[in-house]
C-alpha positions in Angstrom: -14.6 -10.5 30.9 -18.3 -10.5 29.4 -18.7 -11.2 25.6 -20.0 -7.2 25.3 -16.7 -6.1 26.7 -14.5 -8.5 24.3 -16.2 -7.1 21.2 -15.9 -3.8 22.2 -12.3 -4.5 22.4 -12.2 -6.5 19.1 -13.9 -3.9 17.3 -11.5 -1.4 18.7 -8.8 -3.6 17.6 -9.7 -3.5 14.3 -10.9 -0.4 13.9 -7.1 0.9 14.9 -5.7 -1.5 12.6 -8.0 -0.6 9.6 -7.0 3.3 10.1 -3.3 1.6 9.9 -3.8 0.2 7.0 -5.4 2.7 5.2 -2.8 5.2 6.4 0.0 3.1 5.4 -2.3 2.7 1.9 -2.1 6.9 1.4 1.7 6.3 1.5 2.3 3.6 -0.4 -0.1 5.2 -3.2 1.6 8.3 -3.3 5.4 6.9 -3.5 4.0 4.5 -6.6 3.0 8.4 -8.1 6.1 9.9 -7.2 8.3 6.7 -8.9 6.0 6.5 -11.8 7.0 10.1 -12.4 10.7 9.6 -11.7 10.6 6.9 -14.3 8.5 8.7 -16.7 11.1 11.3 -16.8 14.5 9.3 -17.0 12.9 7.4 -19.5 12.9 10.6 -21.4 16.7 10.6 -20.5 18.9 10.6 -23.5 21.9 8.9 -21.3 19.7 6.4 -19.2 20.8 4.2 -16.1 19.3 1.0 -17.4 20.5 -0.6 -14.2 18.5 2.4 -12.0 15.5 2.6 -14.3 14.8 -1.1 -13.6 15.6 -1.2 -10.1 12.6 1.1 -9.7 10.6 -0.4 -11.6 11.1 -3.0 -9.6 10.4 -0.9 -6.3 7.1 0.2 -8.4 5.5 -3.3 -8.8 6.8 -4.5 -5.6 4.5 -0.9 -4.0 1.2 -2.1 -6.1 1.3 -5.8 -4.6 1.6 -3.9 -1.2 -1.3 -1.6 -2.2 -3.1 -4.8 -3.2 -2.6 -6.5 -0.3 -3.9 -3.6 2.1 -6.8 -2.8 -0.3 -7.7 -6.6 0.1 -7.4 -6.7 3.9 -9.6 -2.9 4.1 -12.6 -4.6 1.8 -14.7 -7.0 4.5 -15.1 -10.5 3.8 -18.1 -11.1 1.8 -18.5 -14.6 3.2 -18.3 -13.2 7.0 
């Protein structure tokens, strides 16, 4: 294999893995919307399931390090 042919492939590679990322980004940023609205509202809640509310909090942060994580792996290396 010639060095042209194994950075074509390496480029492919990460060119398929940086759409990946970035799709699985789009998700991840719209289920930490959708459970900051689902807490926003029981949190309004008058009879409030301490137990559930915190549980998705806890879902909520645990979403933002994943976001973090895949925003940090999308943004080059500017030591390359």
């Amino acid at each position: 294999m010639h060095d042209s042919d194994q950075h074509d492939q390496d480029h492919d590679y990460n060119h398929d893995q940086n759409e990946d990322y970035t799709l699985r980004l789009e998700a991840l940023r719209l289920e930490h919307r959708d459970l900051d609205e689902v807490i926003q509202r029981l949190s309004e809640e008058p009879d409030i399931d301490d137990f559930q509310l915190r549980r998705m909090k806890k879902r909520k942060l645990h979403i933002k390090d994943q976001i973090s994580l895949l925003e940090s792996r999308l943004i080059p290396d500017m030591n390359a």
